[in-house]
DRENMIKOL-378576 format. One record per residue (C-alpha): z, y, x; residue in three letters; residue number from 1. Coordinates in Angstrom, 1 decimal. Layout:
N
z/y/x/code/pos
Z/Y/X/ALA/NUM
...
END
This chain:
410
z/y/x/code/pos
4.9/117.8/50.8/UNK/1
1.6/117.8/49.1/UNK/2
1.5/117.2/45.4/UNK/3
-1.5/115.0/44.4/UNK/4
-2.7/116.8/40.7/UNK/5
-3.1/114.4/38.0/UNK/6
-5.0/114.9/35.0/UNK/7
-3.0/115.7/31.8/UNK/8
-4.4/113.2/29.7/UNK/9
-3.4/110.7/32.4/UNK/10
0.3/111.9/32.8/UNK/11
2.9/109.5/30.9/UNK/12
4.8/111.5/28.6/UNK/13
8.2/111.3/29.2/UNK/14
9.9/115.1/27.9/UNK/15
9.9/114.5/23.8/UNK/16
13.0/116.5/23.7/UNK/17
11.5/119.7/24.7/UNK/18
8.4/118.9/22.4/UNK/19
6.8/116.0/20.9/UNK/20
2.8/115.3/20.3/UNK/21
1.8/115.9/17.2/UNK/22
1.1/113.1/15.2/UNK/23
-2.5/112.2/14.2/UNK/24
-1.3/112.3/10.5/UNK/25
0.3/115.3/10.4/UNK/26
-2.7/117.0/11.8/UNK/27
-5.0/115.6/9.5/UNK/28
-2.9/116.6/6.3/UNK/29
-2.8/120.3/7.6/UNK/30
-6.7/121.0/8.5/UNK/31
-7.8/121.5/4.2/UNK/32
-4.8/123.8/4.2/UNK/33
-6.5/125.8/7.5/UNK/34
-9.8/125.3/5.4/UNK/35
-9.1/127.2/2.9/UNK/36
-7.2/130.4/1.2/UNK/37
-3.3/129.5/0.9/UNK/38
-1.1/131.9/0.6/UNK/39
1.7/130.6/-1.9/UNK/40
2.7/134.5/-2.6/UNK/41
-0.8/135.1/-4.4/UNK/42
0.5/134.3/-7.8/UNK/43
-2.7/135.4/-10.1/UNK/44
-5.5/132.7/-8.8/UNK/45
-5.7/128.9/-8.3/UNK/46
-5.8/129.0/-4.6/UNK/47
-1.7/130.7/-4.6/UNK/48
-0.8/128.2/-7.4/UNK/49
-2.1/125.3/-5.2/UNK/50
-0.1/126.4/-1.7/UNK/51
2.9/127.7/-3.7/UNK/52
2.9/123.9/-5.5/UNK/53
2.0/121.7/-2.0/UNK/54
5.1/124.1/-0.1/UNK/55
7.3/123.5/-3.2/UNK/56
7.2/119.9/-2.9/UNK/57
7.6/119.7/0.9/UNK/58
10.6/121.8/-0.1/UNK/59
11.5/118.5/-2.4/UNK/60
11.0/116.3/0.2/UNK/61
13.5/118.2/2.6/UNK/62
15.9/118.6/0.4/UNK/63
16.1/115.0/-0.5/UNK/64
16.2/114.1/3.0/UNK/65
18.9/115.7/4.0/UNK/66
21.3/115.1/0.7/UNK/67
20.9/118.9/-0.7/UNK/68
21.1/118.8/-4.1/UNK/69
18.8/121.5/-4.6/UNK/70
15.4/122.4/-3.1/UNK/71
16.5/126.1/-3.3/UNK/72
18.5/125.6/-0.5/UNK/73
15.8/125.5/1.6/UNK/74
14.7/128.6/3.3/UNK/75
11.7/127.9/5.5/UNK/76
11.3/129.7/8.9/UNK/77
9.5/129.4/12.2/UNK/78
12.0/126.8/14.0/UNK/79
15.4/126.0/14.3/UNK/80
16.2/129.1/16.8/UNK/81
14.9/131.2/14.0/UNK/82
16.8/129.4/11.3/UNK/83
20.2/129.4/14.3/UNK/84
19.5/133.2/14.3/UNK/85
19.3/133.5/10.4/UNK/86
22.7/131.3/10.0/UNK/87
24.8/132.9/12.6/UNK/88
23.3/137.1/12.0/UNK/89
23.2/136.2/8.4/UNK/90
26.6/135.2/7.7/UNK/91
28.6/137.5/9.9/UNK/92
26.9/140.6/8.2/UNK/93
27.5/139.4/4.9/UNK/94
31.3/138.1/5.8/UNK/95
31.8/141.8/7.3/UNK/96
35.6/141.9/6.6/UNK/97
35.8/138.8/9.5/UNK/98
35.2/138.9/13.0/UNK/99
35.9/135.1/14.5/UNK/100
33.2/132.5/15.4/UNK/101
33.6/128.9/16.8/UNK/102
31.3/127.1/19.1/UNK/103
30.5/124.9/21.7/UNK/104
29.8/125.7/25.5/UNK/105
26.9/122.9/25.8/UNK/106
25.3/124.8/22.6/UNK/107
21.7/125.9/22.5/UNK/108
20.8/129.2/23.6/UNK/109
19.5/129.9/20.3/UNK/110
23.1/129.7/19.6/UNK/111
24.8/130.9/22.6/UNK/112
22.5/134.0/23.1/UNK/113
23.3/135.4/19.3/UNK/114
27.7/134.4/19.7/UNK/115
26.8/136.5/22.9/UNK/116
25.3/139.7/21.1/UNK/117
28.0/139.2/18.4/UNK/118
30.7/139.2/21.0/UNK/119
28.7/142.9/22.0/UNK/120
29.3/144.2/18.7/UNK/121
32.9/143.6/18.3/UNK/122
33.1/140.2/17.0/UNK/123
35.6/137.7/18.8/UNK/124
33.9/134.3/19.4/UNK/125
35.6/131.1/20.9/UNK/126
33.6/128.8/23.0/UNK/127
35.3/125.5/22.8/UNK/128
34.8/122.8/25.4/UNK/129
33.5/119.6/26.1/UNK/130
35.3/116.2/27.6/UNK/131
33.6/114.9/30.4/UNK/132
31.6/112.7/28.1/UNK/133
30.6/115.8/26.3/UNK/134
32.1/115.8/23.0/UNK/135
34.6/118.4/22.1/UNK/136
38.2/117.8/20.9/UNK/137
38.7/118.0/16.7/UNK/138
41.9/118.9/17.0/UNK/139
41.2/121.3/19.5/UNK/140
38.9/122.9/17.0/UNK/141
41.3/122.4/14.1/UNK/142
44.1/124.5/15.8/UNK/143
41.3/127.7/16.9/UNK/144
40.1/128.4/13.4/UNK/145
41.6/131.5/12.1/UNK/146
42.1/133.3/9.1/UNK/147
39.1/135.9/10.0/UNK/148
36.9/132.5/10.9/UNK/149
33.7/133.1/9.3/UNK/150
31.6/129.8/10.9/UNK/151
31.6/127.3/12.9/UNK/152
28.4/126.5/14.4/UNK/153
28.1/122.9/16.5/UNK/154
25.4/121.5/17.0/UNK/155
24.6/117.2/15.8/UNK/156
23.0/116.3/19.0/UNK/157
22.4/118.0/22.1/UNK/158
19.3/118.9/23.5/UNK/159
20.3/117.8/26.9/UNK/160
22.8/115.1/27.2/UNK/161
21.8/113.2/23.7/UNK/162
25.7/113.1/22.7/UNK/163
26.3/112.8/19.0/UNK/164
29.0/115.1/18.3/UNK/165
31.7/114.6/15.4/UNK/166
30.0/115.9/12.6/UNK/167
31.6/114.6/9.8/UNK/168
35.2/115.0/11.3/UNK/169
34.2/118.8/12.0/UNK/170
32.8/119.2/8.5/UNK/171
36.1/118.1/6.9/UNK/172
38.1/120.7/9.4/UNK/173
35.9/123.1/8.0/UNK/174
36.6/122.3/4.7/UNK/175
40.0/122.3/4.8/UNK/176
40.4/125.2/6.3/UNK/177
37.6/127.2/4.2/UNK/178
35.4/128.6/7.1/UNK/179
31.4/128.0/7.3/UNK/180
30.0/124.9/9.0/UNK/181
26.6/125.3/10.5/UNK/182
24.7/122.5/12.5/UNK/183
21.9/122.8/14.7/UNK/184
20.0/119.0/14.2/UNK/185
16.6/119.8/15.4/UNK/186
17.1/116.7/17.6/UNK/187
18.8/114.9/15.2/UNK/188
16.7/115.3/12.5/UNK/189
14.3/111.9/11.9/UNK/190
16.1/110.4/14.6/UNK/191
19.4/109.9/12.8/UNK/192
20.8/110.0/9.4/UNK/193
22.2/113.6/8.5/UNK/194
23.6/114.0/5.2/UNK/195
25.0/118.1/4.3/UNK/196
27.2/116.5/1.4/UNK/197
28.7/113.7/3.3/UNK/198
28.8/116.1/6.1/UNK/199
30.3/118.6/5.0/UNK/200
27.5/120.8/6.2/UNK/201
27.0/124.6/4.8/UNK/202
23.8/125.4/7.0/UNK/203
21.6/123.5/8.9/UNK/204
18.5/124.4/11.3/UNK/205
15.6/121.8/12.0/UNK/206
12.1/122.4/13.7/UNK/207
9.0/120.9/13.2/UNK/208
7.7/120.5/16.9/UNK/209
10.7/118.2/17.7/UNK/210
9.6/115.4/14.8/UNK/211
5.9/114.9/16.0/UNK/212
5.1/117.9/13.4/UNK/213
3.9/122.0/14.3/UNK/214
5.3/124.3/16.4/UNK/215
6.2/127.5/14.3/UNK/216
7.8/125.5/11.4/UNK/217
11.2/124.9/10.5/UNK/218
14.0/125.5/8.1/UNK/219
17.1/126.5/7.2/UNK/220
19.4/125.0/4.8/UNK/221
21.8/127.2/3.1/UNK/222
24.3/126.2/0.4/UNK/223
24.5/127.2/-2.6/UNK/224
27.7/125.7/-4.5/UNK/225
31.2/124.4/-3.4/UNK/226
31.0/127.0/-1.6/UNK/227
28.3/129.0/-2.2/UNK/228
27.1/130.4/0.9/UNK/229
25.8/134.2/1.1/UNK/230
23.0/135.4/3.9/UNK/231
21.6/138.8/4.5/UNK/232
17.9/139.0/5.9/UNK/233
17.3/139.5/9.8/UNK/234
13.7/140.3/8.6/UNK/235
12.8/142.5/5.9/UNK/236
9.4/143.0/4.1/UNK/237
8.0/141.4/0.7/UNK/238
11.3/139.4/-0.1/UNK/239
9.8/135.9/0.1/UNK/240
12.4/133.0/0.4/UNK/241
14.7/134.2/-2.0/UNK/242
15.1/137.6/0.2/UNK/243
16.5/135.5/3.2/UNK/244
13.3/135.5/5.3/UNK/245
10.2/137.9/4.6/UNK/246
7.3/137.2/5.5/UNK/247
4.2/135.0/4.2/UNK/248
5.4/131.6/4.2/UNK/249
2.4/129.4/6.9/UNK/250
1.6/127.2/4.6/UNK/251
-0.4/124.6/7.0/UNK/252
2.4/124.6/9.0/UNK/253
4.6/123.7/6.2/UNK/254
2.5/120.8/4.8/UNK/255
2.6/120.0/8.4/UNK/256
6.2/119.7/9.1/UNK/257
6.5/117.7/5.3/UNK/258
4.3/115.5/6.7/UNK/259
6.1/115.1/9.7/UNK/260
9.4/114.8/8.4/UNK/261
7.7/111.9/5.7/UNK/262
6.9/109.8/8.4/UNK/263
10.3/110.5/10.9/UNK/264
12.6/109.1/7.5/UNK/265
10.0/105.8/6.9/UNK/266
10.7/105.0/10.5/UNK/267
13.8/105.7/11.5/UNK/268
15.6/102.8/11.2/UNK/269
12.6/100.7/13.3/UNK/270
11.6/103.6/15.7/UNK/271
15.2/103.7/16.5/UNK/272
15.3/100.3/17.4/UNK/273
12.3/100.5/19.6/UNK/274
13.2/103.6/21.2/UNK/275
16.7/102.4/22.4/UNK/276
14.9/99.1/23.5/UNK/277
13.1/101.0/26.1/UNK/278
15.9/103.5/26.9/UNK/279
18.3/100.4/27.7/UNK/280
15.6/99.0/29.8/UNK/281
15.4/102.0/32.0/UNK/282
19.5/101.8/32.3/UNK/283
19.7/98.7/33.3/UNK/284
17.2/99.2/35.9/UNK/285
18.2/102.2/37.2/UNK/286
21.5/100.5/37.2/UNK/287
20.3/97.3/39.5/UNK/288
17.8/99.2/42.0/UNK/289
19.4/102.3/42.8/UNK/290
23.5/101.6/42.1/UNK/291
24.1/105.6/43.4/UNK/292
22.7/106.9/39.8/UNK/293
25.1/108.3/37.6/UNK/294
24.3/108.8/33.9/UNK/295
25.6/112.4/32.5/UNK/296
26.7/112.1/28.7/UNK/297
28.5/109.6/26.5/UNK/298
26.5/106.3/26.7/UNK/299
27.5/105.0/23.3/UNK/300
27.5/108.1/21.1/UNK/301
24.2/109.3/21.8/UNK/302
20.6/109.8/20.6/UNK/303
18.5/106.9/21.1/UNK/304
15.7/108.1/23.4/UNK/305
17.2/110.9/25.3/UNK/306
19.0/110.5/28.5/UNK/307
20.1/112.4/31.6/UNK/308
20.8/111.3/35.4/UNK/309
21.5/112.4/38.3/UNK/310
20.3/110.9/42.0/UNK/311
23.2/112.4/44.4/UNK/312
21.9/114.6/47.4/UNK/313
18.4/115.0/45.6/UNK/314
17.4/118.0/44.3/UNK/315
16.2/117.4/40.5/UNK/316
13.0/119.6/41.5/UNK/317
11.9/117.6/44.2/UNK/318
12.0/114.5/41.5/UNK/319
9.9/116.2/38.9/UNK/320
7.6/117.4/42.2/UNK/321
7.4/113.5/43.9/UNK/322
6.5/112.0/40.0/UNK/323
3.7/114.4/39.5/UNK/324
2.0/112.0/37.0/UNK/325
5.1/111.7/34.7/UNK/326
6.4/115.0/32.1/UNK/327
9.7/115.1/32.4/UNK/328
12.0/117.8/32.8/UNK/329
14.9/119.1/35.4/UNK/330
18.7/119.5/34.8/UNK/331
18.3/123.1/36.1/UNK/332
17.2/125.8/34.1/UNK/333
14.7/128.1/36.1/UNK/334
15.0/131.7/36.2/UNK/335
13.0/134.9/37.9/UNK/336
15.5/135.2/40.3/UNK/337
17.0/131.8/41.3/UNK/338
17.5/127.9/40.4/UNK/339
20.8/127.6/38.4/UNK/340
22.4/124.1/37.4/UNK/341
22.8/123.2/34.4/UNK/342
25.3/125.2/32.0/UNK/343
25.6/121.7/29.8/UNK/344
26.5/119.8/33.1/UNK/345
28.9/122.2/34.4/UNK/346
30.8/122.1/30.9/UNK/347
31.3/118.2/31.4/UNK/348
32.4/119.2/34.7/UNK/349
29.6/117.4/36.5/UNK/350
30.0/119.0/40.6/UNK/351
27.5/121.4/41.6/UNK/352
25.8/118.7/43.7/UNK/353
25.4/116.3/40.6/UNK/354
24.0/119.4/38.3/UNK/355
21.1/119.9/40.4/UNK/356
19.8/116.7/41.4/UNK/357
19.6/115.6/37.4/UNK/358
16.7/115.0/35.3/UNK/359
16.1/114.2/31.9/UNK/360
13.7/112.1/30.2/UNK/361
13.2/112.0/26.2/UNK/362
11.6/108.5/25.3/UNK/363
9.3/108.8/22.0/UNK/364
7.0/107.6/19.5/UNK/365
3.8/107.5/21.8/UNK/366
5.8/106.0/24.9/UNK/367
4.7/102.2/25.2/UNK/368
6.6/99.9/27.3/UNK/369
4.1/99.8/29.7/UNK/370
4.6/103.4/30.5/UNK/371
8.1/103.3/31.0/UNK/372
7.7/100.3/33.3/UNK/373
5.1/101.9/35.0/UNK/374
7.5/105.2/35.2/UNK/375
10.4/103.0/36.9/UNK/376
8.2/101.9/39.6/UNK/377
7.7/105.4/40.5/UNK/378
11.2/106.3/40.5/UNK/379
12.4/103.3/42.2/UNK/380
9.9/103.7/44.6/UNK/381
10.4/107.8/45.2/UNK/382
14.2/107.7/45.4/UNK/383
15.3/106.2/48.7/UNK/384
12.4/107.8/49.9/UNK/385
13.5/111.4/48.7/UNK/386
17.0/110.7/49.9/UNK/387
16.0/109.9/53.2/UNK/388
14.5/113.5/53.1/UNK/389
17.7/115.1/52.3/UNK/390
19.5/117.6/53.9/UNK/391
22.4/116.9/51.9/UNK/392
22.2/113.4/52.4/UNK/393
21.8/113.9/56.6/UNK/394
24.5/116.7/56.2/UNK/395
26.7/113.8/54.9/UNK/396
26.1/111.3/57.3/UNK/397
26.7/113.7/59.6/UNK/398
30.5/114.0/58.2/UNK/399
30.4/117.3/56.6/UNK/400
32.1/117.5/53.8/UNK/401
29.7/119.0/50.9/UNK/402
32.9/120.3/49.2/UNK/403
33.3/123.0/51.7/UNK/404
30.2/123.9/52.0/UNK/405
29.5/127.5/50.8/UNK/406
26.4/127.3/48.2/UNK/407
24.7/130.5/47.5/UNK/408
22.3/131.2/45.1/UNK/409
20.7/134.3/45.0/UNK/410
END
């Protein structure tokens, strides 16, 4: 099939949960920051007091907007796998007399991949599943906890289904029981409310690129009373962050993701409503022209914005492939050697056939209503065209049964 190529600046926008445009705002309050010398370490001259001042007070301004109670619990890093990395390394090396971790199958990698190495190194780690709605069992994770628990990292909302997890619930498991909670929100952040104290929360990751801010900024936060949480360096050098992460703090990026983050809490609560405006009109008319569609996730719980389908007998490639003019993104995760199905999907126990003919599409800030119109005309139009092309779908009116079909990846 041959792909007409479409200019990027004409493609509708449609995958804001991988990344998000940077906002003309943020932009313009980091370029006197990339004008000038800023280096917030340089203590002896005007141009350090200025940059250690302007990263100081986006420091504030985090803080505040997650409910810390102090701006030294933020420890800024280069994004929220960075920060996941720093909360899960930093913790077990200083909590060396335990050995247990809790999380979630549908995690992030930047979760999954360091429980993984963990697990390498001796460490016992207990991946807890999801309902087919994809939220995970409290009790569940009330009865795992042990006495050599160190953390348990879940994440607020997930990158690829939207589902809100429990967080306060799990934060008050946590409590009581007197291991770590750590939560991944760099999709929640700015989108939803997250509060550490209400939440219970002892660390917490967020990213800059995912809230219309930079790419390379993010933090950490890491508390520091009731309990007081202690993490050892993953990076070593001149100390900076109060010794949790050498290295010269970027302070454009910084001012950038402040800025960012300003904007994501003044419109939340309106943003919000538009964005799930235009995600419920894409429901319902998926729902009316093309009944076979079957939305992966809880509907009710989730982020407003984000959601994932699948088209039955069409492989989610071919999709992406047939809307060449729209960004969006595959329920598959691509690799060297083959085309796997989504581990996220597989956990709700979604059916192989299912997993690969998903998509998902993140609805933002920039999207207008004409673009998502515009994008269901596309769909509508692609589908039963695609499905006609199907060898699943010929394979099935032929009377084979899919279920006994041997599928082979490699």
């Amino acid at each position: 099939m041959s792909i007409p190529h479409t200019p990027l600046q004409d493609k509708i926008y449609l995958d804001n949960n991988a990344t998000t445009k940077m906002d003309p705002a943020v932009l313009e309050a980091m370029v006197p920051f990339f004008n000038m010398p800023c280096n917030m370490h340089s203590g002896t001259h005007e141009f350090g007091w200025n940059a250690k001042k302007s990263v100081d007070n986006v420091r504030e301004r985090i803080a505040q907007y997650i409910g810390a109670k102090s701006s030294r619990e933020i420890v800024f890093t280069s994004g929220a796998t960075e920060s996941n990395n720093l909360a899960i390394f930093g913790t077990s090396r200083f909590y060396k007399n335990k050995k247990h971790i809790v999380t979630v199958k549908t995690e992030h990698k930047a979760v999954l991949d360091p429980c993984r190495y963990l697990e390498s190194q001796g460490y016992d780690v207990t991946y807890l599943g999801v309902n087919e709605r994809g939220m995970i069992d409290v009790d569940e994770l009330k009865s795992v906890i042990r006495e050599d628990t160190i953390l348990v990292s879940v994440m607020m909302a997930n990158n690829e289904i939207g589902v809100i997890q429990p967080v306060k619930e799990i934060g008050e498991v946590c409590r009581e029981k007197g291991v770590l909670f750590h939560s991944d929100v760099a999709q929640a952040f700015g989108k939803i409310p997250v509060n550490v104290e209400e939440m219970n929360i002892d660390l917490l990751s967020i990213s800059g690129h995912k809230i219309y801010g930079p790419m390379g900024a993010g933090a950490l936060y890491v508390r520091r009373k009731n309990p007081r949480v202690h993490v050892l360096p993953v990076v070593f050098g001149g100390g900076q962050e109060r010794g949790m992460r050498s290295g010269t703090v970027a302070t454009p990026l910084i001012i950038g993701l402040g800025k960012a983050a300003d904007i994501c809490i003044e419109t939340m609560a309106e943003e919000a409503k538009r964005v799930k405006k235009l995600s419920n009109l894409v429901v319902s008319t998926l729902k009316k022209k093309i009944p076979s569609i079957v939305f992966n996730g809880d509907m009710e719980n989730r982020l407003p914005g984000l959601l994932n389908f699948s088209f039955p007998y069409i492989e989610g490639e071919s999709i992406i492939l047939s809307l060449n003019s729209v960004a969006l993104s595959s329920g598959s995760a691509c690799t060297s050697e083959s085309l796997e199905s989504s581990y996220v999907l597989k956990a709700l126990g979604v059916d192989e056939i299912l997993a690969h003919s998903s998509i998902r599409i993140g609805i933002g800030r920039f999207n207008t209503e004409e673009e998502v119109l515009l994008f269901l005309d596309l769909i509508c139009d692609r589908i039963p065209k695609l499905l006609d092309m199907s060898p699943l779908w010929e394979m099935v009116q032929s009377g084979i049964d899919l279920n006994e079909v041997v599928w082979d990846h490699d």
